[in-house]
C-alpha positions as CSV (number, residue, x, y, z in Angstrom):
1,X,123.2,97.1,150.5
2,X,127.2,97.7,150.4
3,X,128.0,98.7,146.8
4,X,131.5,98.2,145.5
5,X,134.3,99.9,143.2
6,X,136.1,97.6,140.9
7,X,138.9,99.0,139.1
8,X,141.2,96.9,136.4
9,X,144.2,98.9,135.2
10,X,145.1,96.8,132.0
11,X,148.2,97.6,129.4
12,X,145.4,100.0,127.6
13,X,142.7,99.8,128.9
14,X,140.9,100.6,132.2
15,X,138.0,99.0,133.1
16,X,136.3,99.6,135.7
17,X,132.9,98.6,137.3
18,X,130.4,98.9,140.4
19,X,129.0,95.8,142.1
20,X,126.5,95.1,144.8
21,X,128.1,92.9,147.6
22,X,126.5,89.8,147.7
23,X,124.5,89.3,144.4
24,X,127.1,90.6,142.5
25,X,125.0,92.7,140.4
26,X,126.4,95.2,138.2
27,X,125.1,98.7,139.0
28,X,127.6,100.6,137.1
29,X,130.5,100.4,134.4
30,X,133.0,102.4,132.7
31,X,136.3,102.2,130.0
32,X,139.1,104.7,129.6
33,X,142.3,104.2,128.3
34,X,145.1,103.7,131.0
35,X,146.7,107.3,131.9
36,X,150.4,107.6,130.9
37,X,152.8,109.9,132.6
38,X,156.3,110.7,133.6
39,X,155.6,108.7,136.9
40,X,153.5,105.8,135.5
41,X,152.7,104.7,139.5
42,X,150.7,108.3,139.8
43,X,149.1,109.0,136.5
44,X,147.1,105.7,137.3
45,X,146.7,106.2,140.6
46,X,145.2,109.7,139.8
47,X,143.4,108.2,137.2
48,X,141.6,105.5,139.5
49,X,141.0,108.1,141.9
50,X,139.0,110.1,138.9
51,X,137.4,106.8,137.9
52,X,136.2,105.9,141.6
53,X,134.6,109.4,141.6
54,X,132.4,108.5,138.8
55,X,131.4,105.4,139.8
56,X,129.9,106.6,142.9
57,X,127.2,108.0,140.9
58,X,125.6,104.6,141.4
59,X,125.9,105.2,145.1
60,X,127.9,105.1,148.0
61,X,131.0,103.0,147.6
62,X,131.8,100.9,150.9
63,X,135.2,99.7,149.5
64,X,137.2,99.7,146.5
65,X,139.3,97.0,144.4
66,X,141.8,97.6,142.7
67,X,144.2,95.2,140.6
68,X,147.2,95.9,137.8
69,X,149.4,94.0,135.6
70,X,153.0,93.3,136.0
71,X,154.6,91.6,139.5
72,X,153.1,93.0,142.1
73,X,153.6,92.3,146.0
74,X,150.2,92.3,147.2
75,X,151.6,92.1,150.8
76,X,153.5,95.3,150.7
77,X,151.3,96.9,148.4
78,X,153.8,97.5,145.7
79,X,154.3,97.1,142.2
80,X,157.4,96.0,141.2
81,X,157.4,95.8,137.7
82,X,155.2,96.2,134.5
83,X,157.0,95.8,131.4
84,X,153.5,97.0,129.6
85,X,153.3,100.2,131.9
86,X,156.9,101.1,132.7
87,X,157.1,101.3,136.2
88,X,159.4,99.2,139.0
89,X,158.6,99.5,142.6
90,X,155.5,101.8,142.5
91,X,153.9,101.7,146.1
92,X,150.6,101.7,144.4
93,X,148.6,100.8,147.8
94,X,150.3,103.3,149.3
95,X,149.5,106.0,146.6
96,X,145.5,104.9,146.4
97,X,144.8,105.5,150.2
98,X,145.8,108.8,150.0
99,X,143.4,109.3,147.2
100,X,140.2,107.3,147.8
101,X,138.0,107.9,150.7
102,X,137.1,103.9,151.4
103,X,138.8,101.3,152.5
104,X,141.0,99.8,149.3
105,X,142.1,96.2,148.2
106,X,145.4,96.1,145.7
107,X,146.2,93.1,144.1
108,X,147.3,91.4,140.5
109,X,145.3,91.7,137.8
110,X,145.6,87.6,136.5
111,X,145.1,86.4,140.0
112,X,142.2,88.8,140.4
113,X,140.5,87.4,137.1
114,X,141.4,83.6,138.2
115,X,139.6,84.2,141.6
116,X,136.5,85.7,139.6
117,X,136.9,82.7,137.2
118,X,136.8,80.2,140.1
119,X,134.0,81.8,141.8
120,X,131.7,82.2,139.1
121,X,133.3,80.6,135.7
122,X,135.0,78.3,133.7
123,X,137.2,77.2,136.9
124,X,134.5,76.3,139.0
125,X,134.9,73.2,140.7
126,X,138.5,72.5,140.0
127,X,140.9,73.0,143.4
128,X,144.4,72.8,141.2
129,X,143.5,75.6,137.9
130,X,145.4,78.1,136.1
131,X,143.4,81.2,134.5
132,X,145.7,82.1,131.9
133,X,144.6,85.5,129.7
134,X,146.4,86.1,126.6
135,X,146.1,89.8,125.6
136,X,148.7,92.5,126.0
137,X,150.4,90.3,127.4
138,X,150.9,86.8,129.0
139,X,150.5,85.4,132.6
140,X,149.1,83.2,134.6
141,X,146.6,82.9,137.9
142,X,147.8,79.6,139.9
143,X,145.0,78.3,142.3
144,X,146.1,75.3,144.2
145,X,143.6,73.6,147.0
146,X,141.9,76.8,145.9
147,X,144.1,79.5,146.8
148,X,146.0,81.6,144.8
149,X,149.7,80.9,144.4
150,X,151.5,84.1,144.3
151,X,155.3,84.4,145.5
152,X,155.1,87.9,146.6
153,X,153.9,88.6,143.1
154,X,156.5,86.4,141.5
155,X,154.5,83.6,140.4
156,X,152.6,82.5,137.2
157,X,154.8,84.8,134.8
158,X,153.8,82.5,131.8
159,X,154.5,85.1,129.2
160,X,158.0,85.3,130.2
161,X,158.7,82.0,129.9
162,X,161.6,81.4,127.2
163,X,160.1,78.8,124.2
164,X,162.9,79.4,122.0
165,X,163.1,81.8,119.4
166,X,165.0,85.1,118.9
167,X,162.6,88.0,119.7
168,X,163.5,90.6,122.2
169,X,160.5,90.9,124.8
170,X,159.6,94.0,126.6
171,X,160.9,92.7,129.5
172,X,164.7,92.8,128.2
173,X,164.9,89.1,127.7
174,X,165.0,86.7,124.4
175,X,162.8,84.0,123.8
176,X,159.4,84.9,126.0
177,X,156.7,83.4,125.2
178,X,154.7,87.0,125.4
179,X,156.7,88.0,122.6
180,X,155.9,85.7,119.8
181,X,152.1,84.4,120.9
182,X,150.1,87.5,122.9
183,X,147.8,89.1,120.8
184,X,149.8,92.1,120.7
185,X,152.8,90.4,119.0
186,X,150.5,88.1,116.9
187,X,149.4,91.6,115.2
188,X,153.2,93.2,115.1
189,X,154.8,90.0,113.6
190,X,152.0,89.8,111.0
191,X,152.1,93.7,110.1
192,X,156.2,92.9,110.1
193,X,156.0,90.3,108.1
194,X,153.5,90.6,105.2
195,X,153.7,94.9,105.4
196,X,149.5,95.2,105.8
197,X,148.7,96.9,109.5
198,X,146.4,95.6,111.2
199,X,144.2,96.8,113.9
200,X,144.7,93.6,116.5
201,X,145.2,90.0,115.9
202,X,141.8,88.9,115.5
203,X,142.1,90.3,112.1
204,X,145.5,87.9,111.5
205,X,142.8,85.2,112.6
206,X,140.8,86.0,109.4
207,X,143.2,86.6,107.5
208,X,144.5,83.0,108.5
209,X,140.9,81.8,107.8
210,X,140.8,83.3,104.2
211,X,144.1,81.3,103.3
212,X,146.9,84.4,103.6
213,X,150.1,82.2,103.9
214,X,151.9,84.7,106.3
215,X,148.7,84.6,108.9
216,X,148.7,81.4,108.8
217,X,152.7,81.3,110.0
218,X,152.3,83.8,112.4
219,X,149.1,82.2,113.8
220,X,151.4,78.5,114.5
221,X,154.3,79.9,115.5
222,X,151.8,81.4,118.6
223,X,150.2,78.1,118.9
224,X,153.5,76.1,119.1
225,X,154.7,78.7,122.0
226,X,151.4,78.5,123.6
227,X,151.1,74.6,123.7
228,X,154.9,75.0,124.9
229,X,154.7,77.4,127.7
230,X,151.8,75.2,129.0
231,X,153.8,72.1,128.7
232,X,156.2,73.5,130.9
233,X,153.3,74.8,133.4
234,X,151.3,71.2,133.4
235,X,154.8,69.4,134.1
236,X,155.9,71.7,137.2
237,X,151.8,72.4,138.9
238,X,149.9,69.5,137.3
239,X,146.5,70.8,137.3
240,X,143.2,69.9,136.7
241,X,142.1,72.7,134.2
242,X,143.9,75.6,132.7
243,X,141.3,78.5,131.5
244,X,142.6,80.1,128.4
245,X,141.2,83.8,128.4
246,X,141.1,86.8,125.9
247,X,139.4,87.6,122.5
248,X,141.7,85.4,120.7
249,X,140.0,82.2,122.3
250,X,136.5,83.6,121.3
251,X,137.7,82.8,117.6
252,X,136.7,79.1,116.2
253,X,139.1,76.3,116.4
254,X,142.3,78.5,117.9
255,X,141.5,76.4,121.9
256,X,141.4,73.5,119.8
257,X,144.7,73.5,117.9
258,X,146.3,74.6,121.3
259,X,145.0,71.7,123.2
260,X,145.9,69.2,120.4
261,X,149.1,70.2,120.1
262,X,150.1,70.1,123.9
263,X,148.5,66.6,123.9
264,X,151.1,65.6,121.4
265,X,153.7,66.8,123.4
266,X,153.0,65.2,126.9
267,X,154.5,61.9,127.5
268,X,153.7,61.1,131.3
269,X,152.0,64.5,132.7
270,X,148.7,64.5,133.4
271,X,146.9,66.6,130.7
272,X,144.5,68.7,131.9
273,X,141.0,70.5,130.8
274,X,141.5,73.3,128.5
275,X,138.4,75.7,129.0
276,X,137.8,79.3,127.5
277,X,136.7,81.7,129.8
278,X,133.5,82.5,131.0
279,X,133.5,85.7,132.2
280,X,135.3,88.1,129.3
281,X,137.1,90.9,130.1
282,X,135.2,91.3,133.2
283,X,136.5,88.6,134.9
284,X,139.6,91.0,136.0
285,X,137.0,93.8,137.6
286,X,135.0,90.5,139.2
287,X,138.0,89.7,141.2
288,X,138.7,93.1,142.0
289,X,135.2,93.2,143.6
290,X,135.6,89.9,145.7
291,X,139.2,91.1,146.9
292,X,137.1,94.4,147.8
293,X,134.5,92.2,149.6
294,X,137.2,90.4,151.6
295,X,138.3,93.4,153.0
296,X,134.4,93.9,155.0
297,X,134.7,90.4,156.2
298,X,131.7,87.7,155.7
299,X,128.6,88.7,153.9
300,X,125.4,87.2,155.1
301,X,124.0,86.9,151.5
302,X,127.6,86.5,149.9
């Protein structure tokens, strides 16, 4: 039995997970919020090496998978930028073989979780999907014919997308879609504009839901970007289904008013199947396995 690390660096969280090859059965998993440090590319990669260690108290790891957020160049093992986690050209592959022991896969953190979604969830049987998770932030996994689309990392960044309106993004630009409809700025524009913090924008959700006039802006303005930024995605890739992950799509209704309102604004394109995820926030530590599994070659019971 070859067990497997999966490691998912997200904006603030790491999640991390061990699978055995081939049933895919989870024999171990963990959480810890993602290290911060003068050089971002090192405190994580120290911090997956820490994370790796425990894991393999489940047993001996054959190979490890490891996926981050930003643009990342899978090919030359760097990461080239992360407006979340502040670094540019981090040689992340680079930095994790010189700390881990077993052979290691690096890739994006979307693609990763569209791969996992297309293998086991919502995607399954589609050859043209996007997996698209709104959380911290805003991208997208592009699977045509069943491969991933990826640019040397510079494909499927959905949340920078400009939809027209005035907010500064992380990124440096105006206008992203990430800015005005992830969950992150769902909660900051509501906390902005009615003065009540709140802890994430599930909580703007309810508040919507109990009748609070400023929730109820904030939650539209997300919807009207969201159906926008997809409108622009279904017109250039066409595809059969886009996924639509995160905790805000676990909420009643909020899938719904997305998909109605980009059906109102297609005129020829085809309009494809809005899913929610399947697989939750694992889906980003299920890819990470497979892209670990690729790197042993064909499984007899995979």
């Amino acid at each position: 039995m070859e067990l497997l690390a999966a490691v998912d660096v997200g904006g603030t969280t790491v999640k991390a997970a061990v699978y055995e090859r081939g049933s895919w059965t989870r024999r171990a998993r963990l959480r810890r919020p993602t290290a911060r440090g003068a050089d971002p590319g090192v405190a994580v990669a120290e911090q997956v090496e820490a994370v790796v260690g425990e894991l393999a108290e489940a047993g001996p790891i054959t190979a490890a998978g490891v996926v981050v957020p930003g643009v990342v160049d899978e090919a030359a093992g760097i990461a080239r930028f992360s407006a979340n986690l502040g670094w540019r050209d981090a040689p992340l592959r680079e930095l994790l073989a010189e700390r881990l022991p077993m052979p290691v896969a690096f890739g994006h953190d979307v693609t990763a979780g569209g791969l996992a979604e297309h293998r086991f969830g919502a995607a399954r049987g589609f050859a043209d999907a996007a997996f698209v998770p709104v959380g911290t932030g805003i991208a997208a996994a592009l699977l045509l014919g069943g491969r991933p689309h990826r640019a040397a990392g510079h494909a499927g960044e959905l949340g920078h997308l400009d939809v027209g309106h005035s907010r500064r993004c992380g990124c440096g630009s105006t206008g992203c879609l990430e800015a005005i409809a992830s969950a992150g700025a769902i909660a900051r524009r509501y906390t902005e504009q009615s003065g009540r913090p709140v802890t994430g924008a599930r909580e703007v959700l309810a508040a919507e839901a109990a009748g609070d006039a400023v929730a109820r802006e904030v939650v539209e303005d997300a919807v009207v970007a969201l159906a926008a930024g997809l409108r622009a995605l279904v017109t250039l890739l066409a595809p059969q289904a886009v996924v639509l992950g995160g905790g805000l799509f676990e909420a009643g209704g909020l899938l719904e008013r997305v998909d109605r309102r980009l059906g109102e604004s297609l005129v020829f394109q085809r309009r494809p199947v809005l899913r929610r995820a399947e697989l939750g926030d694992e889906a980003g530590c299920l890819g990470a396995g497979l892209l670990a599994a690729q790197l042993l070659g064909p499984a007899v019971s995979a």
